[in-house]
Structures are given as C-alpha cells and as structure tokens.
N, C-alpha and C positions, 0 to 999 in steps of 0.2 A: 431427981430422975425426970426425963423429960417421957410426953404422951407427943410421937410425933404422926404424923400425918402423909404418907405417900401414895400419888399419882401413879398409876400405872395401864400398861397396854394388857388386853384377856391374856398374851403370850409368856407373859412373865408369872401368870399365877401361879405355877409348880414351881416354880426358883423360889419365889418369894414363900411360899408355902411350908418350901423345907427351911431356906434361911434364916428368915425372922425369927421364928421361937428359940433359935440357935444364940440371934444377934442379942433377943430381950432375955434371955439366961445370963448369957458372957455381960451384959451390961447394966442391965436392970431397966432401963429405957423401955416404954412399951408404943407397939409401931402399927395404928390403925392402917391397913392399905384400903385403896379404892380401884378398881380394875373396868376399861370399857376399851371396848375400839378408841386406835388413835385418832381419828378425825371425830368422836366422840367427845374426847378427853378433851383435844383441842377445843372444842365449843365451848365445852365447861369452864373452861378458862379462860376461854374470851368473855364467858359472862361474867366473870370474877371470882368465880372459887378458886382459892387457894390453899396450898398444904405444905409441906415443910421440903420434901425432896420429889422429885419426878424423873420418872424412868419412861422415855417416850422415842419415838425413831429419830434418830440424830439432826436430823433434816427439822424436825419440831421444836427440838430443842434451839440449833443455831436461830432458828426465827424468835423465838421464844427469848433469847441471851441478847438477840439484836434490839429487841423492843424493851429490855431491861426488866420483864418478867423475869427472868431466871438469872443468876448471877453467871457472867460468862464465866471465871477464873476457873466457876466448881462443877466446870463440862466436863465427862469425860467417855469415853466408849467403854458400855458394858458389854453389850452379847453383838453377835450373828446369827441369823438364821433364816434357812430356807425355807422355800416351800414345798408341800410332799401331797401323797396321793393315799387314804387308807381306803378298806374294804370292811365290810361285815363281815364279823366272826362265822370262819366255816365259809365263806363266799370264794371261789378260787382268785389266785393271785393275778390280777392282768400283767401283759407286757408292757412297762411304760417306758423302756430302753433308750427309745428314741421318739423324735418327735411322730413318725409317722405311725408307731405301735402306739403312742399313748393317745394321736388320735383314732384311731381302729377302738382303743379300751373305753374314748369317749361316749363314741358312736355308739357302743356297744352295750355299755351302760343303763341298766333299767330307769335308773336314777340318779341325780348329782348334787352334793349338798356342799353350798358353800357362803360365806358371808357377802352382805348387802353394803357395810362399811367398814369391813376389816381389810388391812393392808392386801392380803394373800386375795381374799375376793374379789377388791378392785382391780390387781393383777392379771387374776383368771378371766375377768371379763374382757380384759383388752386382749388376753392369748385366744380365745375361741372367736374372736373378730379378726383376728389375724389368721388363724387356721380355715377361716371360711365357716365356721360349722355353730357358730353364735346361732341361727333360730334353731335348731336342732337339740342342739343342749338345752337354752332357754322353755323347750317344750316343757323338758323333765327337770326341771332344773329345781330343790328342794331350799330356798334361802331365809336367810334371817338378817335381822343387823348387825349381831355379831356374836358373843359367845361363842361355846365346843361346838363345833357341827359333826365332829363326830360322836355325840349324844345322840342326834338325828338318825345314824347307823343304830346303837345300840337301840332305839323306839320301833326299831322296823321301818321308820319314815323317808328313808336314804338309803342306799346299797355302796353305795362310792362318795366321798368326802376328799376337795380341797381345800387345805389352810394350811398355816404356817407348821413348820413339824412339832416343835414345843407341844402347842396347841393337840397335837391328834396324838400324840405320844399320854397323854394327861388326858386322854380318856382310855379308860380298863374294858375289856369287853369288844375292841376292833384289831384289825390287822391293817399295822400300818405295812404300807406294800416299799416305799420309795419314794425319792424327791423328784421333782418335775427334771425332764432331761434340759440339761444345761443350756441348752439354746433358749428354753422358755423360762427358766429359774429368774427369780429375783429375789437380792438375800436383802434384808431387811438388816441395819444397824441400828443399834438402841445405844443411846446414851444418858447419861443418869447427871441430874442437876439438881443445886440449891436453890428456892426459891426466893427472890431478891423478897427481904420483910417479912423471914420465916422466923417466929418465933422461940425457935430453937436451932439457930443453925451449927454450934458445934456439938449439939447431940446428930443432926443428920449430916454435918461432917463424919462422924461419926461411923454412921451406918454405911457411905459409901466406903469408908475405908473398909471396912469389914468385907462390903460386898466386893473388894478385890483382892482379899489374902486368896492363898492359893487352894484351903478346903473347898471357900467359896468357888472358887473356878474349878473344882473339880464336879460340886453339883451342879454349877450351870455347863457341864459339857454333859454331863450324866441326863439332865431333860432336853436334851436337843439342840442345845446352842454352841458358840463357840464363843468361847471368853473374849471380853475386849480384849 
C-alpha cells in the first residue's frame, strides 16, 4: 500500500475532505494532501516540492505538463466553479442580480473580505477596477492571502465575503447569498495530474480514477462544483 502525497488548491478541501477517507477505505492507500492558493502552490513547485498527484487550475497544470513537471498523458479536467458572494449569519440578503445591484451591495457594504492570492480575489480586484469603485471597496476591504474568508464573516471581522463558492459553501455559520452576475463571473477549471517521478504513480493513478467514478461526481457537485 502506497502513502501518497497530493497537491492541492484551498477550493478543493471539502471534496477531498469527504473523498479520500472514502478512497483509503475502498484501497488501503493512505493520501497526505497539502492545500494553498494556486499561485501558492505554483511557487512550491517551482522551488521543487514535489508529491505524487496535483489538482491545480488547468492553465497550471498545461504549463506544468509543457515543462515535464507533470506527466501530460495523466491531465485530465476535474471540477468547475464559480465565484459567489456570501453574508453573515442573520445579515440581510443583498441584491446581487445584476451587475448594477451588485454594485449598490458593494457600495453598500460595511465590510468586504476577500483573498490577496486566491483565484477568485485576484478576479475581484480586476472587477471593482473595472466597475470604477476599486478605492471605495479597498477602504473596507478585509484581506488575506488566502484561506475561507468566510471564517472572517463568522469572527465578526467581515459582513460580506467573495471567493470561489466551494470555498464559502465549507464554511458553517454564513449565508451564502449567490454567484457574481454573469457578466463579472469567472469559472475557474481544475484539472488533476501525475507527477512526472512520482513514486507511486499507479497508486495515484489510482486515485484519479476514483476521483472520476460517478459517487465521486456526485460529491463534487454536492460542494459546489461541477464535475469535469
């Protein structure tokens, strides 16, 4: 039985959370993960950490498959997922409908908590520079490098939270409101690889296969995502 090792983006922690213990039952395999921001994760690996499989935004991976870090053959698309808008427990719901209500919900917003190097954060910052209202937000703006930020709602430290939905759905204790209206949305694809000179690459053969039978895709639509 192999002890393998996977790479991973914060968004996947609830998939993999309910998965694995699933995958090292049915196998006996046991499956240390690691979880950061993608351009995190990315660093880590340019300095040379390596682990047996990686689940990162597809865009990471094809660089990652071109430069012979990752074995190309064993790419393949796991999840989808958007970005969404939650509130604190008990905080009324805003209108985020459209683009011009979800800016009124920005404006309006005591507080705004969202990531420094997470996919979904660096998104939002290019959206409130495009809406015009970037120092406005930036006033109140509650950030981190990455992690739940809606944790930051349940501490009291936030009133409003954007991140990826996975992400805000996997914290207990908020109200998620809704996804960014489609004009501002950007879905984020993850795809999941072998790492070229993984020490165990037909145990996490292995695991990708599992992570695509169809119970598997029923819990990753169950946290927010939409199966490869």
């Amino acid at each position: 039985m192999a002890n393998l090792k996977l790479f991973t983006s914060n968004g996947q922690r609830t998939v993999m959370a309910a998965l694995l213990p699933q995958f090292e039952k049915a196998t006996g395999h046991r499956v240390e993960a690691s979880y950061d921001p993608g351009q995190v994760m990315m660093r880590r690996i340019a300095s040379g950490e390596r682990a047996d499989l990686l689940i990162l935004g597809a865009e990471a991976l094809d660089e990652l498959a071109g430069q012979g870090t990752i074995v190309p053959e064993s790419r393949r698309v796991f999840s989808r997922c958007g970005i969404g808008v939650a509130v604190s427990a008990g905080s009324p719901r805003p209108d985020i409908g459209s683009v011009e209500a979800f800016r009124r919900a920005l404006l309006a917003a005591p507080s705004i908590a969202y990531t420094i190097e997470g996919a979904s954060g660096i998104h939002f910052a290019s959206v409130i520079e495009t809406m015009g209202i970037a120092r406005e937000v930036q006033a109140k703006a509650v950030r981190q490098p990455g992690g739940l930020v809606g944790e930051l709602l349940v501490a009291g430290k936030a009133q409003f939270a954007i991140q990826q939905i996975p992400e805000l759905l996997a914290v207990p204790g908020i109200t998620y409101v809704g996804p960014l209206p489609g004009e501002l949305q950007k879905t984020t694809v993850s795809a999941a690889g072998i790492f070229a000179g993984s020490a165990h690459p037909d145990a996490a053969r292995a695991l990708i296969e599992y992570l695509f039978t169809p119970g598997a895709a029923s819990v990753v639509k169950r946290m927010g995502h939409e199966p490869g």
